[in-house]
C-alpha positions in Angstrom: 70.7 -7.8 -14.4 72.6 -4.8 -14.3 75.9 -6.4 -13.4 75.6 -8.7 -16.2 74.8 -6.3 -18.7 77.8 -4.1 -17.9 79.9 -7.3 -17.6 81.6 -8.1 -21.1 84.6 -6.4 -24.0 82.2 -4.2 -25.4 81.4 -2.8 -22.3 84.9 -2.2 -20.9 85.6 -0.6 -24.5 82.6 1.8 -24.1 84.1 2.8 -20.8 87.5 3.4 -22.2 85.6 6.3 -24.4 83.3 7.7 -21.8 86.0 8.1 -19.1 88.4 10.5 -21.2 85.0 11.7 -23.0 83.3 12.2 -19.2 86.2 14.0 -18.0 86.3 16.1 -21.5 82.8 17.1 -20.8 83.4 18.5 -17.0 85.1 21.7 -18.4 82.2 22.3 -20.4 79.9 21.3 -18.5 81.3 23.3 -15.3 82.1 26.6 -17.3 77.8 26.4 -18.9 76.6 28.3 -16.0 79.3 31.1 -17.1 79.2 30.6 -20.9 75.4 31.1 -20.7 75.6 34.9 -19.0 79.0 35.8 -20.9 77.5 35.7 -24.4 73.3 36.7 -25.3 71.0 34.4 -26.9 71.3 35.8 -30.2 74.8 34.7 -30.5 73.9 31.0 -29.7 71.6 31.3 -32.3 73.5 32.7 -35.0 76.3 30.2 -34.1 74.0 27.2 -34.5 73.3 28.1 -38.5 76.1 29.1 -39.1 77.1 25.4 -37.3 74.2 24.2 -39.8 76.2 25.5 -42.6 79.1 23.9 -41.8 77.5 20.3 -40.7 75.5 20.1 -44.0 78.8 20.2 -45.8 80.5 17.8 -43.3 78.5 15.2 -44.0 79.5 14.6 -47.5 83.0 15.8 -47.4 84.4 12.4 -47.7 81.7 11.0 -50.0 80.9 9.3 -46.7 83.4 6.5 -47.3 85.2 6.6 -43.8 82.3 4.6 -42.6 84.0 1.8 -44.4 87.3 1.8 -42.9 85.9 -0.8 -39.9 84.7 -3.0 -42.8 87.5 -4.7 -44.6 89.2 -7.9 -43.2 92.4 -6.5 -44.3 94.5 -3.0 -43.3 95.8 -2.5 -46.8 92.2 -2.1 -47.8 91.4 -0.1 -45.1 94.3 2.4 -45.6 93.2 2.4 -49.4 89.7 3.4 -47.9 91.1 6.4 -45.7 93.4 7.6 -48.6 90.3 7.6 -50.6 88.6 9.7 -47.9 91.1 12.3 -47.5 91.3 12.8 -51.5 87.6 13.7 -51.4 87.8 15.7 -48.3 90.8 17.7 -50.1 88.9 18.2 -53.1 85.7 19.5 -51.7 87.7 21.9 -49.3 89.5 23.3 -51.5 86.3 23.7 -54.6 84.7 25.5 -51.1 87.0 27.7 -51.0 87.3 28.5 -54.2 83.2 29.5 -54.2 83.2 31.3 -50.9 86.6 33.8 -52.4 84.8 34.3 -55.9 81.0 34.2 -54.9 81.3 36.4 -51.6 79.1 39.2 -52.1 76.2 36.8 -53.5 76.2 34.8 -51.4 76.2 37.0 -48.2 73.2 38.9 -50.2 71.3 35.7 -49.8 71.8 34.3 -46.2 70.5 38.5 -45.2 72.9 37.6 -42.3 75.4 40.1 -41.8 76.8 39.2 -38.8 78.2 36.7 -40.3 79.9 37.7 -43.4 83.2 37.8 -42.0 83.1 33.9 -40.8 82.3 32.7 -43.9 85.4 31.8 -45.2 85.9 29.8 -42.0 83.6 27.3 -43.1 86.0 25.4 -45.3 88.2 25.3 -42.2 85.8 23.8 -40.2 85.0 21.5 -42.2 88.3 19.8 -42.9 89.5 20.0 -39.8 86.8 18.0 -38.4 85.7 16.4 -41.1 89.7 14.7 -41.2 89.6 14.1 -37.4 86.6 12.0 -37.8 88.0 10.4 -40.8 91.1 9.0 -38.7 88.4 8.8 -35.8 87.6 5.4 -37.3 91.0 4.4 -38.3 91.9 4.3 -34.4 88.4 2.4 -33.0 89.6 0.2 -36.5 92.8 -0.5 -34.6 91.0 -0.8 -31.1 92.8 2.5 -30.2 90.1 3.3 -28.3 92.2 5.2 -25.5 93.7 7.8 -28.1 90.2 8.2 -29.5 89.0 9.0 -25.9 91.9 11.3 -25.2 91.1 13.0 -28.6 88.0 13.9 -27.2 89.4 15.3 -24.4 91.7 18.0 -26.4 88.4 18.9 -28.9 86.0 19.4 -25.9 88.6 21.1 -23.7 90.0 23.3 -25.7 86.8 24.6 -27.7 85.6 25.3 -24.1 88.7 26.9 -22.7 88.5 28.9 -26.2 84.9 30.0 -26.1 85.6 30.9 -22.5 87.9 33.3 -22.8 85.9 34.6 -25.8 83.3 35.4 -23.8 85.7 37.4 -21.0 87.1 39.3 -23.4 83.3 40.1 -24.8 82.5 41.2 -21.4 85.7 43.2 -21.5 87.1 41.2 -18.4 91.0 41.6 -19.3 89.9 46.0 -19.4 88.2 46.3 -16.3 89.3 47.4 -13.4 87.0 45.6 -11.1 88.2 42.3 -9.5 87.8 39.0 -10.9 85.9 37.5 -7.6 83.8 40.9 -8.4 83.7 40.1 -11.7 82.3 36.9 -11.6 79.7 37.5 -8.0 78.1 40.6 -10.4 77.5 38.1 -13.5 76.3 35.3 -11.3 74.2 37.4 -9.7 70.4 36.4 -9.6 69.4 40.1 -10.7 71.8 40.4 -13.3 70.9 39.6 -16.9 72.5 38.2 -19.7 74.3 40.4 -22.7 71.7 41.1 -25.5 72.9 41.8 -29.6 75.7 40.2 -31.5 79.2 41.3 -31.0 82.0 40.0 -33.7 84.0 39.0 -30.5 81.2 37.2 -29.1 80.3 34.9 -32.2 83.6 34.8 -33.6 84.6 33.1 -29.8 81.7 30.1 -31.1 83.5 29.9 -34.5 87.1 29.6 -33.5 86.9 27.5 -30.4 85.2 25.0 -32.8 88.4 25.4 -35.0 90.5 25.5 -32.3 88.9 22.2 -30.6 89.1 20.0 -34.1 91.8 21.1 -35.6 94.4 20.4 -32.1 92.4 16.9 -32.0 93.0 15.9 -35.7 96.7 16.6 -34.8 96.6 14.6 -32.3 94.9 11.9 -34.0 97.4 12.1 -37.0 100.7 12.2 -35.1 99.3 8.4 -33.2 98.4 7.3 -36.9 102.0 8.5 -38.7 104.1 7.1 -35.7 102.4 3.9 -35.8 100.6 3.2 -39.1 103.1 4.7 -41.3 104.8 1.4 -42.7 100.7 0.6 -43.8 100.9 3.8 -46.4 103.2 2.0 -49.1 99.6 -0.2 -49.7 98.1 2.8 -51.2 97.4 2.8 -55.0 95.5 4.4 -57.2 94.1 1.5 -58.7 93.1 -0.1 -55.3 91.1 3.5 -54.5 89.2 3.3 -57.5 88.2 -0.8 -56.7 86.8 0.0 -53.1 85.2 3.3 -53.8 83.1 1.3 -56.7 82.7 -1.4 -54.2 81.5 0.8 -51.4 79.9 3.0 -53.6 76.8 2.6 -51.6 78.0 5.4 -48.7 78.2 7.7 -51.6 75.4 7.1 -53.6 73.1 6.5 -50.7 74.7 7.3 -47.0 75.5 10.2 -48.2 72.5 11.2 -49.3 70.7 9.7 -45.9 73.1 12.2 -44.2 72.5 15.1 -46.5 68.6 14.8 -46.0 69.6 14.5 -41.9 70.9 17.8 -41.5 68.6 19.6 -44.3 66.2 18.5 -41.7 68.9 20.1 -39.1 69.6 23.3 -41.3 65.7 23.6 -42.2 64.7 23.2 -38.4 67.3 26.4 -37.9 65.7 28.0 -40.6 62.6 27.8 -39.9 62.6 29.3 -36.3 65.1 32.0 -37.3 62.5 32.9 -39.6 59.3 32.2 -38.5 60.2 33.1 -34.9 63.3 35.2 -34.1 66.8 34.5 -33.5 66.7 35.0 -30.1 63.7 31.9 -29.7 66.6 30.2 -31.7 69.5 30.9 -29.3 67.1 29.4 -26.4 66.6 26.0 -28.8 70.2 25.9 -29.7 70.8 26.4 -25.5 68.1 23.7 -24.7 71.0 20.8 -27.5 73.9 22.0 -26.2 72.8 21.6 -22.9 70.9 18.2 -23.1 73.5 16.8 -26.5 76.5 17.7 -24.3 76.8 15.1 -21.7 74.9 12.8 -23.7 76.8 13.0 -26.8 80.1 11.6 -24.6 78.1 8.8 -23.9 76.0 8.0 -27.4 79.0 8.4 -29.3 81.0 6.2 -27.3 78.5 2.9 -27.5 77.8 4.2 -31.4 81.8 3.7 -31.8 82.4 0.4 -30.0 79.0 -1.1 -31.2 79.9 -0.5 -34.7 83.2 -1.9 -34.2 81.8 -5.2 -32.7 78.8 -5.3 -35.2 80.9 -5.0 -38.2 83.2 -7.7 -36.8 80.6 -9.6 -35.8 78.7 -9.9 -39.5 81.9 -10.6 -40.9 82.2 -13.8 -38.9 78.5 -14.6 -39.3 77.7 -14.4 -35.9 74.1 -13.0 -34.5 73.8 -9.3 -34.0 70.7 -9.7 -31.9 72.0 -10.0 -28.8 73.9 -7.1 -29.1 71.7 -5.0 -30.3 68.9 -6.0 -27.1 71.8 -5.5 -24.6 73.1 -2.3 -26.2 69.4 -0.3 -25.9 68.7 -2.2 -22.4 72.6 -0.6 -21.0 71.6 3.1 -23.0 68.3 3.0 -21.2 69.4 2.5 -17.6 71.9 5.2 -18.5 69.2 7.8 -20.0 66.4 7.4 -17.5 68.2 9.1 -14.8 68.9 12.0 -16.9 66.2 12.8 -19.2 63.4 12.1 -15.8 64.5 15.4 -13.8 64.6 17.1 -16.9 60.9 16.5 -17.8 59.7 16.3 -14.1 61.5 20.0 -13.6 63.4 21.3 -16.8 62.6 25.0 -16.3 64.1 25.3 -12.4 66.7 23.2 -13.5 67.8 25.5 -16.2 66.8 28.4 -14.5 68.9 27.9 -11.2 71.9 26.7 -13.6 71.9 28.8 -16.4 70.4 31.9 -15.2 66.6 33.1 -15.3 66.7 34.3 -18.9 67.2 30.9 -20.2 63.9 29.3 -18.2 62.5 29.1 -21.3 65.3 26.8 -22.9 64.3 24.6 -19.6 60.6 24.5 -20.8 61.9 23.5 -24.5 63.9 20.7 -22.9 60.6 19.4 -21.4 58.5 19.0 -24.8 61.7 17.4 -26.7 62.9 15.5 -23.5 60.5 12.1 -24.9 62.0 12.9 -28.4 65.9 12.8 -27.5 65.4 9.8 -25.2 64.4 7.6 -27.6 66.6 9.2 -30.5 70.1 8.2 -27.7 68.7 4.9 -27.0 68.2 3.3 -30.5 70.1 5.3 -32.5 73.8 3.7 -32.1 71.6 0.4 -33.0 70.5 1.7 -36.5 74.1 1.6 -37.7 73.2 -2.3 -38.2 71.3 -0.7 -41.1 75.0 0.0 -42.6 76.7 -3.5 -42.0 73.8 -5.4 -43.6 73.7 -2.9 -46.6 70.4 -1.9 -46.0 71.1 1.6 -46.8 68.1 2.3 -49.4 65.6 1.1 -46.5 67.3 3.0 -43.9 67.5 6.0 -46.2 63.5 5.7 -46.7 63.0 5.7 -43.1 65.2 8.4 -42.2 63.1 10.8 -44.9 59.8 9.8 -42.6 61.5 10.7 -39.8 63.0 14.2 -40.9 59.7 15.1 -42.9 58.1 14.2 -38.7 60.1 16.9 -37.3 60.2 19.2 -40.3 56.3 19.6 -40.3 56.1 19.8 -36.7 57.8 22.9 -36.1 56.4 24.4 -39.8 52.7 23.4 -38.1 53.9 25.3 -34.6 54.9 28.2 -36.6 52.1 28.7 -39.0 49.0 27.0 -37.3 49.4 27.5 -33.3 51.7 30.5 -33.8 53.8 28.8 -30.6 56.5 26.8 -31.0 56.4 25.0 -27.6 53.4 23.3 -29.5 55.4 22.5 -32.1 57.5 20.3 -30.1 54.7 18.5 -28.4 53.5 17.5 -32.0 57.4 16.3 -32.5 57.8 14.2 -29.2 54.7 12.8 -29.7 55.0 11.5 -33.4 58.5 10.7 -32.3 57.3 7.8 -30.0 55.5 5.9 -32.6 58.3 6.5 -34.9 61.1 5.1 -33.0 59.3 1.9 -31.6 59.1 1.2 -35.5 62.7 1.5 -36.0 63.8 -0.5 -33.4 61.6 -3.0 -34.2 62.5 -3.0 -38.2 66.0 -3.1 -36.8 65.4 -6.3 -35.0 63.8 -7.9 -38.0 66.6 -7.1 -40.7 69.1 -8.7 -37.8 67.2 -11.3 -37.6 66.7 -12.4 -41.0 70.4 -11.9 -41.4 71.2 -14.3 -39.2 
């Protein structure tokens, strides 16, 4: 069955992705046992909110609206869409900007996060570059570019690894010290040794730029393929064309964007809470426990969530039947997962332990309680996207408030009842199951009656 299931275009586009985004992720993946004693737990944590401050602005940067480029018939609507996207994304960056430069000391008094105060000006930054490298993300899987989206991959993960990397040696004042670099590395490696503790502005600002770094060279990349071979598309833009699709699609805005939004206040409140309730050393180990686990599977979820978009949107626009996509899509994610997420739950602590180093055994515990959770979230989630094509926002919207009020209360209830966040994430995992068979089957039915 497995043959078959593997067997088809969708497939062989799905491997185009994973191959540059598999290779993208070895650096990383290969250099985690090194990032995770060169820089201390506090640092991870104070780089994941101030990655939730950056993500919640992402996600409505471009009103949303580059989710549309896959769904016109025609390029010179499609361009009309991107231009549109890029106006918005300009606009916001720039009004950003503006806030950060006049509103500075405010708004540093309210985060209480000094560490920080320096990087906040980066944020607008951040979010353009990423935010246009995902706009002309889906001009390129549009185009069935799918080997120049893989190799963009390749240059963000690379080079925010290669960046953070040397961050962290020159944290650990490798480039000043006269010991040798086989020393160097046998005394950090060693079983005895522990990791750094505190924040240095080296160490977080190695987090903040290697993100920079790794968007910004892949946008590049992205937008010198686009202008050397979609440049003769451009004279389609007008003004007058903009305003006709963004009222037509105004749904992403009105509602997509506001399912995003809601998504990461859920992430941002999740970060929030543990910083706050806990410490942020508790949330360098959670932010450890996603990088770790959302690494290698991100390559791989983001790859079928491209192509099956692609194919779905096609797909409804020549009235064909989703369902069997959608069936095969969960059954090929599933045989992918089960061999990943079953040593993690079976022996998540050793495993992080012997990897990462014994400070971060308790990361290996977390991935144990939120291992049934993140299963099920890879598996259906590419599918939901169906959601989108059948403009079913609203419901989708609806659902996605259950699902972030789930986790949200979880972790308040592990905080302020149990006093244990491990708890916390039991709650989660186990609500999660109940909540995710619903989704999939809601997603069947709307397919369904679509058909």
């Amino acid at each position: 069955m497995a043959k078959k299931i593997f067997k088809s275009e969708f497939s062989r586009n799905v491997a185009t992705l994973m191959t540059g985004s598999t290779f993208a992720q070895l650096i990383p993946l290969l250099l985690m046992p090194l990032i995770s004693r060169l820089f201390s737990p506090e640092e991870f944590g104070f780089f994941a909110f101030y990655l939730s401050l950056v993500s919640f602005f992402l996600v409505i940067s471009s009103g949303r609206y580059e989710l549309a480029i896959l769904l016109p018939k025609e390029d010179s609507d499609a361009i009309n869409i991107l231009a549109l996207s890029f106006s918005i994304l300009l606009g916001i960056t720039v009004f950003l900007l503006a806030v950060l430069l006049v509103f500075e000391k405010n708004i540093q008094e309210i985060m209480n996060k000094p560490e920080l105060n320096d990087w906040l000006v980066f944020i607008p930054l951040c979010i353009f570059s990423a935010s246009g490298y995902r706009i002309l993300t889906y001009w390129s899987n549009r185009k069935k570019r799918f080997k120049n989206t893989s190799f963009s991959v390749v240059t963000q993960a690379t080079m925010r690894s290669v960046t953070l990397f040397t961050g962290g040696l020159l944290r650990n004042n490798f480039f000043g010290n006269s010991e040798s670099t086989i020393g160097f590395f046998k005394t950090i490696m060693k079983k005895s040794s522990s990791v750094p503790t505190g924040v240095s502005s080296v160490g977080l600002g190695s987090f903040i730029v290697s993100y920079l770094v790794g968007f910004t060279l892949s946008f590049v990349y992205l937008l010198t393929g686009f202008l050397k071979k979609d440049s003769s598309v451009l004279k389609e833009i007008k003004m007058k064309k903009m305003k006709e699709l963004a009222k037509k699609h105004d749904k992403f805005p009105k509602i997509n964007s506001l399912h995003a939004l809601t998504d990461e206040l859920k992430n941002g409140g999740v970060t929030f809470i543990i910083s706050y309730l806990f410490s942020d050393i508790i949330l360098g180990f959670y932010s450890m426990t996603f990088r770790v686990l959302r690494a290698p599977l991100s390559v791989i979820g983001n790859s079928f969530s491209q192509v099956f978009l692609q194919k779905a949107a096609a797909m409804h626009a020549n009235n064909e039947d989703l369902l069997p996509l959608i069936k095969t899509t969960v059954k090929k994610l599933s045989l992918i997962a089960l061999p990943i997420f079953i040593p993690i739950l079976l022996f998540g602590p050793h495993l992080f332990s012997f990897i990462l180093g014994g400070d971060w055994v308790i990361a290996g515990e977390y991935a144990q309680y939120l291992t049934p959770w993140l299963f099920l979230n890879f598996v259906v989630s590419p599918v939901l996207q169906v959601a989108m094509i059948l403009e079913k926002q609203k419901e989708i919207f609806m659902l996605a408030l259950i699902g972030n009020l789930i986790i949200i209360v979880s972790i308040l209830m592990g905080g302020y009842f149990f006093n244990d966040i491990t708890k916390g994430f039991i709650l989660l995992s186990f609500l999660q199951l109940f909540y995710y068979y619903f989704l999939y089957k809601w997603v069947l039915n709307i397919s369904q009656q679509s058909a």
